[in-house]
C-alpha positions as CSV (number, residue, x, y, z in Angstrom):
1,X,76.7,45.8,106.6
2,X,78.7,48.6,105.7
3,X,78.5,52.2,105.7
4,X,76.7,53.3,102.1
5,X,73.7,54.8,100.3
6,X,70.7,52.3,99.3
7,X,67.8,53.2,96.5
8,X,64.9,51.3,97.2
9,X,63.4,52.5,93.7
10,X,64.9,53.3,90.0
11,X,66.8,56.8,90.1
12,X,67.4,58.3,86.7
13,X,70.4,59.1,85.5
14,X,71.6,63.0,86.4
15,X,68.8,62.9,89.1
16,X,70.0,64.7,92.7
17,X,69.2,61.9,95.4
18,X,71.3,63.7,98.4
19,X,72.1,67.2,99.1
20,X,73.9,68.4,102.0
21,X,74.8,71.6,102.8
22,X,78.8,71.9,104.1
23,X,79.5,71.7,107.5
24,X,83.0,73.4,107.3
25,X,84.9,75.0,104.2
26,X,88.9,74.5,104.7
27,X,91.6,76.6,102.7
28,X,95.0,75.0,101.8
29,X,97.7,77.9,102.8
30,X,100.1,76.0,100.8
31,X,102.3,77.1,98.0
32,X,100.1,77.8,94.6
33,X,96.9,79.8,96.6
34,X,98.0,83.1,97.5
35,X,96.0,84.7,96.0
36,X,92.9,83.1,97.8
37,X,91.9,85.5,101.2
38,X,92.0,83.0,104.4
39,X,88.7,84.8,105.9
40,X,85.8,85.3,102.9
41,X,87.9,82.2,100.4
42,X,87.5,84.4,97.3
43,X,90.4,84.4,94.8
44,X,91.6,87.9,95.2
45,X,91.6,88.3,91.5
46,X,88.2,88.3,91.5
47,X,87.8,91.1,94.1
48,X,87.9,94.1,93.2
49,X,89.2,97.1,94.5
50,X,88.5,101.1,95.5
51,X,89.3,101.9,92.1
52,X,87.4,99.1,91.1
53,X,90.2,97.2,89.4
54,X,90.7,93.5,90.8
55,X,93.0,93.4,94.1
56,X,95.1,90.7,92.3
57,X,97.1,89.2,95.3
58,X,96.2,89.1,99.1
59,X,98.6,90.5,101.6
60,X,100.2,88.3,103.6
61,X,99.5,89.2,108.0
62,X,102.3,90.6,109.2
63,X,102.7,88.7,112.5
64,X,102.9,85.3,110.9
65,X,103.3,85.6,107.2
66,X,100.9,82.7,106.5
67,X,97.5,83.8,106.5
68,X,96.7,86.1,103.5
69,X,93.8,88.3,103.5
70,X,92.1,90.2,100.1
71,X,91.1,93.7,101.8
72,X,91.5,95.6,105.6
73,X,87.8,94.0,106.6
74,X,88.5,90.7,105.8
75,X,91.8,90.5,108.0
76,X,90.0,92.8,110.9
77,X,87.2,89.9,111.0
78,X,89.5,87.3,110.5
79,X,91.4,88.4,113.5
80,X,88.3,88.8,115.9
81,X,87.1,85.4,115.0
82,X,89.7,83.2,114.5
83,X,93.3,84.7,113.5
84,X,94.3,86.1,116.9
85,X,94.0,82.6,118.5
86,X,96.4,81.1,115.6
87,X,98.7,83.6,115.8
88,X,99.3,82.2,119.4
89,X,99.9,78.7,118.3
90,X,102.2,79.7,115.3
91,X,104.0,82.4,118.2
92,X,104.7,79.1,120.2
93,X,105.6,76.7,117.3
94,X,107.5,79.0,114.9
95,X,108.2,76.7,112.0
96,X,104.6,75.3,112.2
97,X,102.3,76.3,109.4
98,X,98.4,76.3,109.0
99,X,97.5,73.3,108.1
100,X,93.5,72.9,106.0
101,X,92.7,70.9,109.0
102,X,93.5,74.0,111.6
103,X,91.9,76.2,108.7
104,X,88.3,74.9,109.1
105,X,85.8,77.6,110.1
């Protein structure tokens, strides 16, 4: 038998019958979602600033121009968790780009 989801009893309609919390989030660094920061995920729009006015856009890392990040904190976390070792792999593969699979956290 395959793979699936069996009731053994009536379920309702609208009634939650599995809930799983996520594993992983991913981020697509494609064209169309730079405004989205690659460490917290929010839509920079929605963040708001020192003057508290939204931030609008993320600013794009300097080293590899792919990862975008909405505020100094995010990028400086970003980089001691994860961004330092993909800036190695885009440093060695110039043309390559993040990919959602590589952006899994």
């Amino acid at each position: 038998m395959g793979s699936g989801l069996f009731a053994t009893a009536a379920i309702d309609a609208g009634q939650e019958i599995y809930n799983l919390n996520p594993i992983f989030k991913t981020l697509d660094a494609g064209p169309g979602h730079e405004s989205f920061c690659h460490y917290c995920s929010e839509d920079a729009q929605d963040v708001l600033g020192k003057d508290s006015k939204p931030v609008a856009q993320t600013k794009a890392c300097t080293g590899c121009d792919v990862a975008r990040f909405c505020s100094k904190k995010c990028r400086k976390q970003a980089w001691t968790l994860f961004h330092r070792d993909e800036r190695r792999i885009l440093e060695r593969v110039p043309k390559c780009q993040l990919r959602p699979c590589w952006r899994t956290a």
